[in-house]
C-alpha positions in Angstrom: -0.9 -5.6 -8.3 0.5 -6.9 -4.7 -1.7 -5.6 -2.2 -1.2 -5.8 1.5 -4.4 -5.4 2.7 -4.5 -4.9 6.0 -7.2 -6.6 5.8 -6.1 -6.8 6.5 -3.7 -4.5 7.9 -2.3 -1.2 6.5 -0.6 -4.2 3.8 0.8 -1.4 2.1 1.4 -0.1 0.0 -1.5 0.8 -4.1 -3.8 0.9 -8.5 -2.9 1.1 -9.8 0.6 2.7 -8.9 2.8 -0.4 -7.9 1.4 -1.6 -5.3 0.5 -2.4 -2.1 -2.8 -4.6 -1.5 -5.2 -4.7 1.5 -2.8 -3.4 3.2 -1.6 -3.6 6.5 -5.0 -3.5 5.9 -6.0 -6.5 4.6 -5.7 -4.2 3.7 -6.3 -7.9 2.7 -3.0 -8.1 2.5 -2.6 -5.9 5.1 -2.2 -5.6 4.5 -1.2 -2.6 5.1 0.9 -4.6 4.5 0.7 -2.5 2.5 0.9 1.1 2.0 2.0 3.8 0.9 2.1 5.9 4.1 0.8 9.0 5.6 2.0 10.6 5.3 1.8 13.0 2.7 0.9 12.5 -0.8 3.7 10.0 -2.3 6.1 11.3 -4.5 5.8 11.3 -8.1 8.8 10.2 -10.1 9.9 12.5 -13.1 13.1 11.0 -14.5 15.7 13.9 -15.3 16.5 12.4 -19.1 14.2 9.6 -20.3 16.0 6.2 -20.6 16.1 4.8 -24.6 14.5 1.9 -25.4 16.1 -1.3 -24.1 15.6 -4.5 -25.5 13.0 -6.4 -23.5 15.2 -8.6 -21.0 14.7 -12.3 -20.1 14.5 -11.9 -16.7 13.0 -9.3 -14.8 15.1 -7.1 -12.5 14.9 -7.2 -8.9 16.7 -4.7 -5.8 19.2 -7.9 -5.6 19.5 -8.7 -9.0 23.1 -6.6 -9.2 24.4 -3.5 -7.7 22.5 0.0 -8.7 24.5 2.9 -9.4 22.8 6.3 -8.4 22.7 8.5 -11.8 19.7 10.8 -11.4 17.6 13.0 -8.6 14.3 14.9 -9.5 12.5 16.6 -7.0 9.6 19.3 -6.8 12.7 21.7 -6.0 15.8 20.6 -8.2 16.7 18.1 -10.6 19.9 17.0 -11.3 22.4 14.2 -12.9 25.6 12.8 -11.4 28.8 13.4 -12.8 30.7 10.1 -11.4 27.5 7.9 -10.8 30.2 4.6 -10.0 31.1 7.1 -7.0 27.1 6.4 -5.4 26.5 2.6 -5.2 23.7 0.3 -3.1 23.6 -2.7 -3.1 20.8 -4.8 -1.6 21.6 -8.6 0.0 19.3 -11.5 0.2 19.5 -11.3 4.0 18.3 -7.9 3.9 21.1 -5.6 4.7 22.6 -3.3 2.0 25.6 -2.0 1.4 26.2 1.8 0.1 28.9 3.3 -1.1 28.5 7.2 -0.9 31.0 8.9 -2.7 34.7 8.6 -0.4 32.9 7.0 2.5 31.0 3.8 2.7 28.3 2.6 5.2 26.0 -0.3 5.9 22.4 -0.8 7.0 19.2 -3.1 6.6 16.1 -2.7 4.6 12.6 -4.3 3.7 10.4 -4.6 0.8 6.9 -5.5 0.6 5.2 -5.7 -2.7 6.3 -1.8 -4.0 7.2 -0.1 -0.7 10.8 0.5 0.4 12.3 1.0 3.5 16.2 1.4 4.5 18.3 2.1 7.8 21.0 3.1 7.4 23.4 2.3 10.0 27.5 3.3 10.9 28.8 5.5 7.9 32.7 6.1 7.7 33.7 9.9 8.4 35.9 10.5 5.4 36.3 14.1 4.4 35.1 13.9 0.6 36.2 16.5 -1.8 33.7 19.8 -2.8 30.6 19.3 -4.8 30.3 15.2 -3.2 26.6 14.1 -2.8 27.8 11.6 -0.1 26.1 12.6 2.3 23.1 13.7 0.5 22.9 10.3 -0.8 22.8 8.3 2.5 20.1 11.2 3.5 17.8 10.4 0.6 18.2 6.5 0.8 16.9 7.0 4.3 13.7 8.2 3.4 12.7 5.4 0.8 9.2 4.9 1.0 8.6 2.9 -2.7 10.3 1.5 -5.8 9.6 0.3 -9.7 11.7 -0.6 -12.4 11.0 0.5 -16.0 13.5 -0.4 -18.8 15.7 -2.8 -16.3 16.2 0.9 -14.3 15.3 1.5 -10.4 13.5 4.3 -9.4 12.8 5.2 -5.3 10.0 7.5 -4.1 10.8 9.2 -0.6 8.4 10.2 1.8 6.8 12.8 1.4 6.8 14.3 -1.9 10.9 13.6 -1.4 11.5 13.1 -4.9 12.6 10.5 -7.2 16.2 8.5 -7.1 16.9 7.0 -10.5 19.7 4.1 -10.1 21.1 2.1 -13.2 22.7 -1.2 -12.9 25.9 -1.0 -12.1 26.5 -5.0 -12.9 27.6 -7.8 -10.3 25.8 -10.1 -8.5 23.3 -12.1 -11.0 19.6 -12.7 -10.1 19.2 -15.6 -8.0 15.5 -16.4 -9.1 14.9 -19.0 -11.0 13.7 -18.8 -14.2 10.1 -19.1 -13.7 9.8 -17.2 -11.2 11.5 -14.6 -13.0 8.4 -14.2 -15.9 6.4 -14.5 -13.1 7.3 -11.7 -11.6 7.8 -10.1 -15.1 4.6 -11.0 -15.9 3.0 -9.8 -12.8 4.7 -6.1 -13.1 3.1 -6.2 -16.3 -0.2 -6.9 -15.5 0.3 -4.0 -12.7 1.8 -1.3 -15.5 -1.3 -2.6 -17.6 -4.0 -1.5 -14.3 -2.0 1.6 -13.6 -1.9 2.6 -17.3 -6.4 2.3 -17.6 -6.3 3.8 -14.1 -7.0 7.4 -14.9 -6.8 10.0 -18.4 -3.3 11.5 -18.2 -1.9 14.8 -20.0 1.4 15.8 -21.0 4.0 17.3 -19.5 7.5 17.1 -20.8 9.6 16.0 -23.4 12.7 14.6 -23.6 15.4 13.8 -26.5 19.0 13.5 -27.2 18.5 17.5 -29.4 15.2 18.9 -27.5 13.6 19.3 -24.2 10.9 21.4 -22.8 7.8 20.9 -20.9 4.4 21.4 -22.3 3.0 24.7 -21.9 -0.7 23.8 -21.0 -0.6 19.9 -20.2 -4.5 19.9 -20.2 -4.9 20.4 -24.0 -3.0 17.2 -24.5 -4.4 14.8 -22.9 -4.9 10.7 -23.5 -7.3 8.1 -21.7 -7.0 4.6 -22.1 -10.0 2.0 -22.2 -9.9 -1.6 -21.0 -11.6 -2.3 -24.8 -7.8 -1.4 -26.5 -9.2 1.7 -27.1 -7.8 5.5 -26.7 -9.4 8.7 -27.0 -6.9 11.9 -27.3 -7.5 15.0 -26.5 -5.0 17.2 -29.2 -5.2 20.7 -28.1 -8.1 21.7 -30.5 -8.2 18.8 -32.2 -9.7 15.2 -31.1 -9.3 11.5 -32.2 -9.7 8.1 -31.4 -7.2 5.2 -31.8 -6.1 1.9 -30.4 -3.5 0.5 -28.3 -2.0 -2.9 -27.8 0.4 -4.1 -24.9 3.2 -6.4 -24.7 4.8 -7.0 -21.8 5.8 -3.2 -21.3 5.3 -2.4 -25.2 2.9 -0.2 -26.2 1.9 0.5 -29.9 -0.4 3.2 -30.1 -2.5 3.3 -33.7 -4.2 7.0 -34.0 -7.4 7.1 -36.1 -8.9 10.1 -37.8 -8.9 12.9 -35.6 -10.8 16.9 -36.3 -9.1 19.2 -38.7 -10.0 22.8 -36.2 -7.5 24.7 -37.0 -5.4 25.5 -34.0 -3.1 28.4 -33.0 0.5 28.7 -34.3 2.3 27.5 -31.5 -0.2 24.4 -30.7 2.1 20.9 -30.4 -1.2 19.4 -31.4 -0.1 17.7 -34.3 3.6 17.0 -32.6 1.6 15.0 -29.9 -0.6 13.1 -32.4 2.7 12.0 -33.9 4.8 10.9 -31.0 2.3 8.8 -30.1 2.5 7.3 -33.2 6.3 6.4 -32.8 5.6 4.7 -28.9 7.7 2.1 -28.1 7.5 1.4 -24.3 5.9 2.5 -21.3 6.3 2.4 -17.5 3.1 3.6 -15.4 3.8 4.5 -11.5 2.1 6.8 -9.4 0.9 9.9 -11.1 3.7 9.1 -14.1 3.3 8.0 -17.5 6.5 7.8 -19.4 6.5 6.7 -22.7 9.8 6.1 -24.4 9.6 6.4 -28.4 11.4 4.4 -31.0 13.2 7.7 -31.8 16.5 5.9 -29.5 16.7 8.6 -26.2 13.3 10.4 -26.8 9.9 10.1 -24.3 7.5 11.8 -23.3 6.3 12.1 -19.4 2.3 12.3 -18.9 0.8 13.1 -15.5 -1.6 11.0 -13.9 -5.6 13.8 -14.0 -7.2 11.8 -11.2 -10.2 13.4 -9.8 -10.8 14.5 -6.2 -14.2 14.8 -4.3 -14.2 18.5 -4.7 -13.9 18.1 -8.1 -16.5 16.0 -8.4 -18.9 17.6 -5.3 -17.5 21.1 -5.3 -15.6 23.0 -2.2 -18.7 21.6 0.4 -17.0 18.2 0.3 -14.9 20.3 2.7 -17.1 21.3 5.2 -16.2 19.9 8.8 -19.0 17.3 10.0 -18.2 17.4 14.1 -19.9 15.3 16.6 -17.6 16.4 19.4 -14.9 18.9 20.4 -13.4 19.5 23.7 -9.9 19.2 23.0 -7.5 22.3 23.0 -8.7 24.8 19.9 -5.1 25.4 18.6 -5.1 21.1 18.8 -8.3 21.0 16.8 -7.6 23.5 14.1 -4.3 21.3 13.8 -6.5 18.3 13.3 -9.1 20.4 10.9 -6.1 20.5 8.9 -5.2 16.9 8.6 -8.3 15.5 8.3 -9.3 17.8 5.1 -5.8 16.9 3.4 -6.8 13.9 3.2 -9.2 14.8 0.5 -6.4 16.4 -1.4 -3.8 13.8 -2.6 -4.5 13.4 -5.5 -3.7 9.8 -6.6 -4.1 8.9 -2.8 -6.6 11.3 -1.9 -10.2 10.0 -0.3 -13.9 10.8 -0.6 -14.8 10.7 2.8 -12.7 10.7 6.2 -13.6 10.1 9.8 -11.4 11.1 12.8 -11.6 10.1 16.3 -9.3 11.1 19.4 -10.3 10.6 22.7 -8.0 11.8 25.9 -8.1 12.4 29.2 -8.1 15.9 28.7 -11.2 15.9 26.0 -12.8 14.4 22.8 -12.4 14.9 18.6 -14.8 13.3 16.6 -15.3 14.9 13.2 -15.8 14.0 9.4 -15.3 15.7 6.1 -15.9 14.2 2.9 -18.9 12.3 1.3 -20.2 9.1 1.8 -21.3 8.8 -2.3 -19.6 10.5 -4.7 -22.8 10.6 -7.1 -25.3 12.3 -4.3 -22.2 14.2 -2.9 -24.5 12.5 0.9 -21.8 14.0 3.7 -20.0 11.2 5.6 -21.5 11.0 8.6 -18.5 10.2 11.5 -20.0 7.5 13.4 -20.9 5.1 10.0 -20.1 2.0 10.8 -16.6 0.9 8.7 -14.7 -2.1 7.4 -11.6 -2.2 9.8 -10.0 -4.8 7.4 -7.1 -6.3 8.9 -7.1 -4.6 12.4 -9.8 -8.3 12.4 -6.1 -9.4 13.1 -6.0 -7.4 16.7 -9.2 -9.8 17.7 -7.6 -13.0 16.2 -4.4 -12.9 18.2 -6.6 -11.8 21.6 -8.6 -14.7 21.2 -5.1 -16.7 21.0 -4.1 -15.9 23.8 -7.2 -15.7 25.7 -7.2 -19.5 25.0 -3.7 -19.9 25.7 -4.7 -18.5 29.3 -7.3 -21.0 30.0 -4.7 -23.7 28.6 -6.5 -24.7 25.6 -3.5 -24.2 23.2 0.1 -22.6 23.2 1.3 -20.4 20.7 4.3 -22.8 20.5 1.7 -25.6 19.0 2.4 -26.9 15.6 -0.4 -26.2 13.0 -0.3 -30.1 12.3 -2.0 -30.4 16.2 -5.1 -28.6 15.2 -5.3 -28.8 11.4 -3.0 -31.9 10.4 -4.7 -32.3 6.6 -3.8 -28.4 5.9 -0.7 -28.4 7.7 0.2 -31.3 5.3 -0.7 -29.5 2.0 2.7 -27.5 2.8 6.7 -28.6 2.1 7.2 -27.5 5.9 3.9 -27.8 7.5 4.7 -29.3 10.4 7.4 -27.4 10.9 4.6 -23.8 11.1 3.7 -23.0 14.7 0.7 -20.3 15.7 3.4 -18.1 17.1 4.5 -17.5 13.5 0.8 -17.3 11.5 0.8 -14.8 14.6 4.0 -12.9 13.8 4.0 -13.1 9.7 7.1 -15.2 10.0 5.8 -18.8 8.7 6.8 -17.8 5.3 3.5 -18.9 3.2 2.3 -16.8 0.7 -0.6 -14.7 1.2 -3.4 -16.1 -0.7 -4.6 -12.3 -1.7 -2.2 -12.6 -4.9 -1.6 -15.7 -5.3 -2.7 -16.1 -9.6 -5.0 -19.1 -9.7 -6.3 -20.5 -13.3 -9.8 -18.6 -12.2 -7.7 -15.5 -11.0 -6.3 -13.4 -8.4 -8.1 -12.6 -5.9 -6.5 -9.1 -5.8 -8.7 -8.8 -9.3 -11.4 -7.2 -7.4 -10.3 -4.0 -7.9 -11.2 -4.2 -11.5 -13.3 -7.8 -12.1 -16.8 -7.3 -10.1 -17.2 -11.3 -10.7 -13.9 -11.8 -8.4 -14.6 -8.8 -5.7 -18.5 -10.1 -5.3 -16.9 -14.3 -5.2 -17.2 -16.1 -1.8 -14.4 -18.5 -0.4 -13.9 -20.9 2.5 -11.1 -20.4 5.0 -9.9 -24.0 3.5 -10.5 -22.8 0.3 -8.5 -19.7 0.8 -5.6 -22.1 2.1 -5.5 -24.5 -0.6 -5.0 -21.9 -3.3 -1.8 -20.9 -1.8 -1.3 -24.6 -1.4 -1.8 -25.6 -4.9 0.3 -22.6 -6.1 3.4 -23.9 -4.7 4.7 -20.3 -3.5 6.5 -19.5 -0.4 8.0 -16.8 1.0 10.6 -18.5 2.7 10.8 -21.2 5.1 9.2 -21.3 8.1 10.9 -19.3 11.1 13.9 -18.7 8.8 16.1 -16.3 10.4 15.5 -12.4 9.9 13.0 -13.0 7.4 9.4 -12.3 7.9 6.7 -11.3 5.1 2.5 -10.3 5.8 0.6 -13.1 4.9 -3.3 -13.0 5.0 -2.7 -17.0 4.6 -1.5 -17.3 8.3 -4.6 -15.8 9.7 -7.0 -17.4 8.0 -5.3 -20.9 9.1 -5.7 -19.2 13.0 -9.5 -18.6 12.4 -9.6 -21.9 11.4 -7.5 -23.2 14.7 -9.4 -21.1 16.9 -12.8 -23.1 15.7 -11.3 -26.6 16.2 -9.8 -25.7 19.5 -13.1 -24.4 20.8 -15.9 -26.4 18.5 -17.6 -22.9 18.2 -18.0 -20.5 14.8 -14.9 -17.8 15.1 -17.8 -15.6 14.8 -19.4 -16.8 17.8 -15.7 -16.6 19.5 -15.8 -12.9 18.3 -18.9 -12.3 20.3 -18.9 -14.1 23.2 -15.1 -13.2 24.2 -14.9 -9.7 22.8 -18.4 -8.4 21.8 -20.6 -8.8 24.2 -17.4 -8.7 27.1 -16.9 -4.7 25.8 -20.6 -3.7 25.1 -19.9 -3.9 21.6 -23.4 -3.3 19.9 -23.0 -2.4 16.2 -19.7 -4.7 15.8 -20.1 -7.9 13.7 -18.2 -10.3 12.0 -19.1 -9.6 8.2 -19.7 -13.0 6.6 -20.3 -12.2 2.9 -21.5 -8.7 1.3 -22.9 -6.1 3.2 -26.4 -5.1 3.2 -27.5 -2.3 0.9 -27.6 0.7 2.7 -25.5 -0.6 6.1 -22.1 1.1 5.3 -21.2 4.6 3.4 -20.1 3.3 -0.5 -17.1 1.9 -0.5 -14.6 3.1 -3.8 -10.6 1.2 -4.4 -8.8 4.8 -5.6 -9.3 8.2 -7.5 -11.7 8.4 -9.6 -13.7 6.7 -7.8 -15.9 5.6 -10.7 -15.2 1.6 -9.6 -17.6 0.9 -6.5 -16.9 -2.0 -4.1 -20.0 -1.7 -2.4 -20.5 -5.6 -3.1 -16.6 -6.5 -1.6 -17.4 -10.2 -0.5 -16.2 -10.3 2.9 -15.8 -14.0 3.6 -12.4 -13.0 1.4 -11.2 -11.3 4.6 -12.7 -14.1 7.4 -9.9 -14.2 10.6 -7.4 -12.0 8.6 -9.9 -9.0 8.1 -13.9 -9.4 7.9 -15.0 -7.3 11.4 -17.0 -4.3 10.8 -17.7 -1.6 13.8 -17.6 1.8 14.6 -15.1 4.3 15.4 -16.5 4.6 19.3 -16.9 0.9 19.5 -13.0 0.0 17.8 -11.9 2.4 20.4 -13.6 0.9 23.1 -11.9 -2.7 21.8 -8.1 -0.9 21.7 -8.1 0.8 24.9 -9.2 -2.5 26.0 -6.9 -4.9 24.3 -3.8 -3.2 25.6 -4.8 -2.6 29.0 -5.5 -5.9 29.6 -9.1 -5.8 30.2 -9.5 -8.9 27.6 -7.5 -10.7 29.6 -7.1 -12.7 33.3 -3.2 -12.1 33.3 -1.1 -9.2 33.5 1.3 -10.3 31.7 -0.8 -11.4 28.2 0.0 -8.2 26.5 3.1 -8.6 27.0 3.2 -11.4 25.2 1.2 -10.0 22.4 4.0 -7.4 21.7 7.1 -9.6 21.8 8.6 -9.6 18.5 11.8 -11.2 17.1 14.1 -9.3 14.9 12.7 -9.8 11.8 9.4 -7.6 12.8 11.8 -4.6 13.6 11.3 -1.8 11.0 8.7 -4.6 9.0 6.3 -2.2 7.9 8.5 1.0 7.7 10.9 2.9 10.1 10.0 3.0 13.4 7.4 0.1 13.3 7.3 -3.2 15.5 5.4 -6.0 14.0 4.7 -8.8 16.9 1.6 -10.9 17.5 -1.6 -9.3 15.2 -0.4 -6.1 16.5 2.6 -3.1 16.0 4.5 -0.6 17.8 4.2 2.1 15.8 6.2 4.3 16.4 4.7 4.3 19.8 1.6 3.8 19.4 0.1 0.2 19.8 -2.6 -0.9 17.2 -2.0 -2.6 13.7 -4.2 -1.0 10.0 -6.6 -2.1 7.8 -7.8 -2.4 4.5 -9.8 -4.1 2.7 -11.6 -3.1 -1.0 -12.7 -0.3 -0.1 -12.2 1.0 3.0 -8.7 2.0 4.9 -8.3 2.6 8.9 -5.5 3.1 11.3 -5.8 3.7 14.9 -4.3 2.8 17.8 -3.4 3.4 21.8 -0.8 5.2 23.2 -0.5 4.1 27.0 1.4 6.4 28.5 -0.6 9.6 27.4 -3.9 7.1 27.9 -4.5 8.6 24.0 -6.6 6.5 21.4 -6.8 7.5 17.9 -8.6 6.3 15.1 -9.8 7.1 11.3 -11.2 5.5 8.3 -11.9 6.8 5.0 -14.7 4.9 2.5 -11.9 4.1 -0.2 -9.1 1.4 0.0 -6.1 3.3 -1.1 -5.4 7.3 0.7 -3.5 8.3 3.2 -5.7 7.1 6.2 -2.4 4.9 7.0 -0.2 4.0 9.5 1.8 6.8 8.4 -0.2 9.3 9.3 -0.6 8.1 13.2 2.6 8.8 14.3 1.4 12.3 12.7 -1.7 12.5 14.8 -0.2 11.5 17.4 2.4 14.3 18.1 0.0 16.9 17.3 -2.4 15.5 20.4 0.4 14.9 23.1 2.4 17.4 21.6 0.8 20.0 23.6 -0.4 17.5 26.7 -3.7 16.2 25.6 
């Protein structure tokens, strides 16, 4: 699974589903770079017809690996298949524009892809006037609200926004995969490995099936219901019947061996037995989101499972929903708005959270509220002003320091890494040719050490391996994995590209020690800290103490705690624990310059180049550790088991911030924006 933690950031991103890693968040990777936005729950893909089995293929496919011809649209509203899919194609370019053609009329646009998310702009479309019944226009309309994409049997499926729905694309041949070989089973391999997580992620129960003779959904899904153990075992729930089998996986093959199951006789229209028996006759499997489709050696026949995740209130009852406020002086109809939100957050299923703080401040009055528990075993409410992993939002207090010392003439952001850390800088092809002002702006093209698959691991494997999650690393050590893996994202500064990398600011932590001879976290406090008053902010150095912070859960069902999360995996890129008053306190500060002796230094900090324009969805501006988003300033975090988003909006004099005690939910960068218009919306 790629994560973006926004350690980091809000990296972004996502279990089991494909993925999106500590997000730009560190979410370590932040990572958020990744996530999956908030936004609303994110769309669950329900192929119209079930693709047959396909032979496995060498090489794994990739958006550029060919053209994709659109073929299939399922939505919670309508479902349908194209007549002339050769009529609907996109094709996606190395340098990261796309080309569509939409029925009569063709147009051209950009995109970006991190780890599983998707995002497309779609720019001048010709004006053709296509025939009755075209989806031309209805094509270029969904492509436009891409949030994330998978492949399963050498197909490409798209998730939009917001519960959307599902594009289904087949290739439409062209343009062969320019990846070499082995990085071809790599990435094969690591899709696997994700399909595998998502597959053990959570029970699942039937919903539809699909052949070449028959369709029909399943009547009472819950009576059929499968859950898969990490020991290659499988307990199945048969309508009145129960057994227990085993599975083994290949690559995206699944065989599926049922032992002896109850003999209760049940009622004449149970598919009890028909159930047993496809399962029996599983070929392959693809596992995204709250899908599992199963295709069956019987050529054009699958099955589609749903994802039974559990929420808080299902494991705390309806008092998981109670408010929690500590303050309210903002408009009522403005607080019932952000009631709203902050409980949906609890509800989203695959992305939904156990606990949720919310904190707006303006000049017109204050909302600080919580909802949710801090321990899903003692159902303990959260209380708002816990003190939080802010994963990558670290990243904010990285680049201010940066700069701070670029002020007093210590450094330049135009430095080559090679100045300040020659032996790293020389582990790299094009170390020397790395400068901070790209660690800073994700553009130096070095893999983020989060996934990079070492012979002991990934670090990413903390979300199922507590030996991993409780491990501690070095900056340097964190530095010469990537190193030693030989991986790159591209070359350094290369024109219009730009990727989140955890790696960068972890080499910037480093920097910052050799250029001042002091601990980064004795830079933290001494420049930012103690400057803002900041009391219950600290640099987290390795795993919490018991008790300090609400328990900490990666995704529904929350039954994997990452309480013990070693934090010296996070370091520059994402380590910085505080408080929702006292983060506030640092971005009202940050952006109004208070950290600084220039005017112009946040300037500087925003300056992007092209390639951060729309780099962590539409509408975002990725510059130096921080983001326009959509207006507001700030950046998201993540790390393994906590996710936050905040930011200020200068012009209304309007900070935000939230945090929720699991790593992957809707407390994104998506759902700012959200916030946002509902507080100035009506002048707050």
């Amino acid at each position: 699974m790629t994560m973006v933690l926004f350690l980091a950031a809000c990296a972004p991103v996502t279990p089991a589903p494909p993925p999106a890693a500590i997000q730009p968040t560190a979410e370590i990777k932040a990572p958020a770079p990744t996530v999956v936005p908030a936004q609303a729950a994110q769309p669950t893909p329900v192929p119209t017809k079930a693709p047959a089995p396909v032979p496995t293929q060498a090489a794994s496919p990739t958006l550029t690996t060919n053209p994709w011809q659109w073929v299939g649209f399922t939505s919670p509203v309508e479902q349908f298949k194209l007549d002339q899919p050769e009529n609907y194609l996109v094709t996606f370019q190395e340098d990261g524009t796309v080309a569509i053609k939409a029925d009569c009329n063709n147009a051209s646009g950009t995109y970006t892809a991190d780890g599983s998310s998707l995002a497309t702009k779609v720019g001048p479309t010709t004006m053709a006037a296509c025939p009755a019944g075209s989806r031309g226009e209805q094509f270029v309309k969904l492509l436009s609200g891409a949030a994330k994409y998978f492949f399963a049997d050498g197909k490409l499926f798209i998730d939009l926004f917001a519960d959307g729905g599902t594009l289904r694309l087949d290739p439409a041949g062209g343009a062969g995969a320019t990846e070499t070989a082995a990085a071809v089973d790599a990435a094969a391999a690591k899709a696997a490995q994700a399909m595998a997580a998502a597959l053990k992620a959570n029970p699942w129960q039937w919903a539809q099936f699909i052949s070449a003779s028959e369709q029909f959904k399943v009547e009472s899904p819950s009576s059929y219901m499968l859950t898969f153990h990490d020991d290659g075992t499988v307990d199945i729930k048969a309508d009145c019947s129960n057994a227990a089998g085993t599975y083994t996986l290949d690559g995206t093959n699944i065989s599926i061996k049922v032992g002896p199951a109850t003999l209760a006789a049940c009622p004449g229209d149970s598919r009890g037995e028909q159930f047993i028996r496809f399962l029996g006759d599983g070929a392959k499997f693809a596992a995204a989101g709250d899908n599992l489709f199963i295709s069956l050696n019987a050529e054009g026949s699958a099955m589609l499972l749903n994802a039974v995740t559990r929420t808080v209130v299902d494991l705390c009852g309806e008092k998981a929903l109670a408010i929690n406020k500590v303050e309210d002086t903002l408009d009522p109809k403005i607080s019932a708005a952000l009631d709203q939100k902050l409980v949906s957050f609890l509800q989203a299923g695959t992305r939904s959270a156990p606990g949720v703080s919310m904190l707006v401040i303006t000049p017109k009055g204050r909302y600080f509220k919580s909802t949710g528990v801090a321990d899903v075993i003692t159902c303990a409410p959260l209380p708002a002003d816990s003190q939080y992993e802010i994963g990558s939002n670290t990243k904010m207090m990285t680049s201010a320091i940066i700069f701070q010392l670029q002020e007093e003439g210590v450094l330049s952001t135009s430095d080559p890494v090679s100045k300040w850390l020659p032996d790293l800088a020389a582990l790299f092809p094009n170390g020397d040719k790395i400068t901070i002002d790209l660690l800073l702006s994700h553009t130096s093209g070095l893999h983020d050490y989060f996934d990079v698959k070492a012979s002991d691991g990934a670090i990413e494997d903390g979300t199922h391996d507590k030996a991993m999650l409780t491990r501690a690393f070095t900056p340097e050590e964190l530095v010469k994995r990537v190193a030693d893996s030989g991986q790159s994202y591209f070359a350094p500064g290369a024109a219009g590209k730009w990727m989140y990398s955890n790696t960068g600011y972890a080499l910037l932590g480093l920097i910052i020690e050799k250029a001042t001879g002091k601990s980064y976290e004795e830079n933290l406090r001494t420049r930012i800290f103690e400057p803002l008053g900041l009391k219950h902010t600290y640099l987290l150095t390795g795993q919490p103490k018991p008790g300090t912070l609400p328990h900490a859960y990666f995704t529904p069902p929350f039954d994997y705690t990452t309480d013990e999360w070693n934090a010296s995996q996070g370091g520059a890129a994402g380590a910085v624990v505080s408080t929702p008053e006292e983060f506030a306190t640092f971005l009202k500060a940050l952006f109004t310059g208070k950290l600084f002796k220039q005017a112009s230094t946040p300037k500087l900090m925003q300056e992007h180049t092209a390639a951060g324009v729309d780099a962590l969805g539409p509408g975002t501006i990725y510059a130096h550790g921080m983001m326009n988003n959509n207006g507001v300033l700030g950046h998201g975090g993540q790390t393994l088991g906590f996710q936050s988003d905040g930011g200020y909006i200068p012009d209304k004099d309007v900070t935000i911030v939230m945090w929720s005690n699991s790593a992957e939910n809707n407390v994104n960068r998506l759902a700012v924006p959200v916030l946002a218009s509902i507080v100035t919306g009506s002048g707050q």
